[in-house]
C-alpha positions in Angstrom: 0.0 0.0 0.0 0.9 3.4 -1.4 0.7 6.6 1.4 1.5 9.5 -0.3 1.1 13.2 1.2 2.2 16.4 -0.7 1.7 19.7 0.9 3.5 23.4 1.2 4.0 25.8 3.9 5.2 29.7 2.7 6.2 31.9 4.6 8.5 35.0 4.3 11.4 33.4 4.4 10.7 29.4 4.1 9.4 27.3 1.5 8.9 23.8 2.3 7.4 21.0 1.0 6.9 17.0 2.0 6.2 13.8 0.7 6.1 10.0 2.0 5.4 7.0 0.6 5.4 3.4 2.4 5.5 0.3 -0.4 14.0 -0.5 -0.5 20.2 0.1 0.9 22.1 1.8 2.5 26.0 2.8 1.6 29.2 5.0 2.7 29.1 8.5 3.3 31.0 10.8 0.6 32.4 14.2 0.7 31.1 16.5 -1.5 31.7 20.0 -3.0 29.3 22.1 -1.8 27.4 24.9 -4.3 28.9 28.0 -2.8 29.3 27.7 1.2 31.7 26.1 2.8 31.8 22.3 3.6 32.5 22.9 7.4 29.3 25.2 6.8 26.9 22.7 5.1 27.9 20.2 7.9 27.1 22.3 10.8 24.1 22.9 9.1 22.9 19.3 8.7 24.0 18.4 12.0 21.8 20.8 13.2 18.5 19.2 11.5 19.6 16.3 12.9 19.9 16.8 16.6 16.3 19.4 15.9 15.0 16.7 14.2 16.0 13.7 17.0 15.3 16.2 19.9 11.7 16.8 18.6 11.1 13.2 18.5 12.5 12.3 21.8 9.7 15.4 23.2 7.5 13.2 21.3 8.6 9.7 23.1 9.7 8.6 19.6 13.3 6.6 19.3 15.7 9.3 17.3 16.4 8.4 13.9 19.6 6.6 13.1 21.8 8.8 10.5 22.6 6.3 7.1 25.5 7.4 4.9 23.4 6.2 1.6 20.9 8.4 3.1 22.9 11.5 3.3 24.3 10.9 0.2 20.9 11.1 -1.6 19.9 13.6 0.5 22.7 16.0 -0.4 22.3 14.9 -4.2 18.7 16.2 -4.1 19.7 19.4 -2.4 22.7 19.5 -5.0 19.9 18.9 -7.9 17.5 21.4 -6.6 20.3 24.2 -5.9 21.6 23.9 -9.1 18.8 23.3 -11.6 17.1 26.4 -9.4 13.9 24.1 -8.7 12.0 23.0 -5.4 10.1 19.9 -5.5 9.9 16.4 -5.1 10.0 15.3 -9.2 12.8 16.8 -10.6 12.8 18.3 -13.5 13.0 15.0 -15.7 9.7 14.0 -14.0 11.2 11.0 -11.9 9.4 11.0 -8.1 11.5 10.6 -5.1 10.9 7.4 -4.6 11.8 6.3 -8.1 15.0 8.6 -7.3 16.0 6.6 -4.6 15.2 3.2 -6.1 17.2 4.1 -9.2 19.9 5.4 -6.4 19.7 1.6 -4.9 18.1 2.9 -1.5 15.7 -0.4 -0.8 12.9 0.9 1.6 9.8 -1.1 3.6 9.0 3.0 4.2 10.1 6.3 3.0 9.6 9.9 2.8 10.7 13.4 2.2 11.3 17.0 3.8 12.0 19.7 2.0 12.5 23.1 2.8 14.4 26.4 0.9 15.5 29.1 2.4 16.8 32.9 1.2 18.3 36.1 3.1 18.5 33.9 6.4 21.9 34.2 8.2 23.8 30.5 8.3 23.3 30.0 11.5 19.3 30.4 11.2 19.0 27.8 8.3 18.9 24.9 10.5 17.1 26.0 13.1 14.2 27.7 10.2 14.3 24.1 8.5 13.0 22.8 11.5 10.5 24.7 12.9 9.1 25.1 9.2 9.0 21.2 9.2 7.3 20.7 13.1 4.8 23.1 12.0 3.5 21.7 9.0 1.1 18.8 9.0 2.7 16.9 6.5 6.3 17.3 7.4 5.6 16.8 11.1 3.8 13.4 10.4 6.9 12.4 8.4 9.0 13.8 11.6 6.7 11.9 14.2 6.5 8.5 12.4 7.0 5.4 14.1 8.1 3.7 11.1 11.1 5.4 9.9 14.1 4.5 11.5 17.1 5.8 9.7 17.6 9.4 8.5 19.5 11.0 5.7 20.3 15.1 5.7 21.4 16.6 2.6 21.8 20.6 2.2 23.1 22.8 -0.1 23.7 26.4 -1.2 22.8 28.1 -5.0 20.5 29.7 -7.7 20.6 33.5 -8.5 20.0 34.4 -4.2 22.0 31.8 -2.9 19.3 29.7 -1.4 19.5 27.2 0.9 18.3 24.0 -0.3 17.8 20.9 2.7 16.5 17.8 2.5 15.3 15.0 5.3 15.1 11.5 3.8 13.2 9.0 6.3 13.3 5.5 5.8 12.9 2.3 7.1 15.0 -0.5 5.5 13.4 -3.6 3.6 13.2 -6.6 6.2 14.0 -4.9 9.4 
């Protein structure tokens, strides 16, 4: 069975936008050029999300998500996409989904889904922090946040387009047979 939610939040300086699906692997963790900021930067900010992202579940008596190199690797290619073809969704351009994204990417999932969220004109040090609260106070992306299916997490950010956006992705899964 098939659970898809799409929906948006804008506000003046967030853009954000979630998806899940529940029906596929996991790999190492690469280093990557960033689009303009530094890497040391684009770390921080991930690392953020993910301690936001854990703490809120832990208020929410959730186990934290477990961070997957595969994962972070799609999710930085997807912020990478986005930033540099200057688009924000979940099909990029081409017209392939997500989910046929991550398959095509070998990622095997029993569940999956997808936070998105772009920010402009926000100092660094906001970006992580705005990701977040976007995310908790969204329907869609909170359900994806407070899941009790998901079990392993994947951050991907990254910097570009004509303002310099920020571009961040949360990739949620749960693994096939655990």
């Amino acid at each position: 069975m098939k659970r898809l939610t799409h929906c948006s939040l804008a506000t003046l300086l967030i853009v954000a936008g979630c998806y899940a699906e529940k029906p596929e692997r996991q790999a190492s963790r690469p280093r990557r050029a960033p689009v303009i900021a530094a890497t040391s930067q684009i770390d921080a900010i991930e690392a953020a999300i993910l301690a936001g992202t854990n703490r809120f579940r832990r208020e929410n008596n959730l186990p934290p998500l477990l961070p997957d190199a595969g994962l972070y690797r799609f999710g930085r290619s997807r912020s990478q996409d986005m930033a540099s073809r200057q688009y924000f969704s979940h099909t990029e351009p081409g017209g392939k989904g997500v989910f046929v994204l991550m398959k095509d990417a070998g990622i095997g999932f029993a569940f999956a889904a997808e936070n998105i969220h772009m920010s402009s004109g926000l100092p660094v040090a906001q970006i992580a922090d705005t990701a977040v609260k976007g995310w908790i106070h969204s329907p869609g992306h909170r359900a994806n946040m407070l899941s009790p299916s998901p079990t392993h997490i994947g951050i991907g950010v990254a910097q570009g387009g004509d303002k310099g956006a920020y571009y961040s992705t949360q990739v949620f899964t749960k693994p096939r047979g655990r």
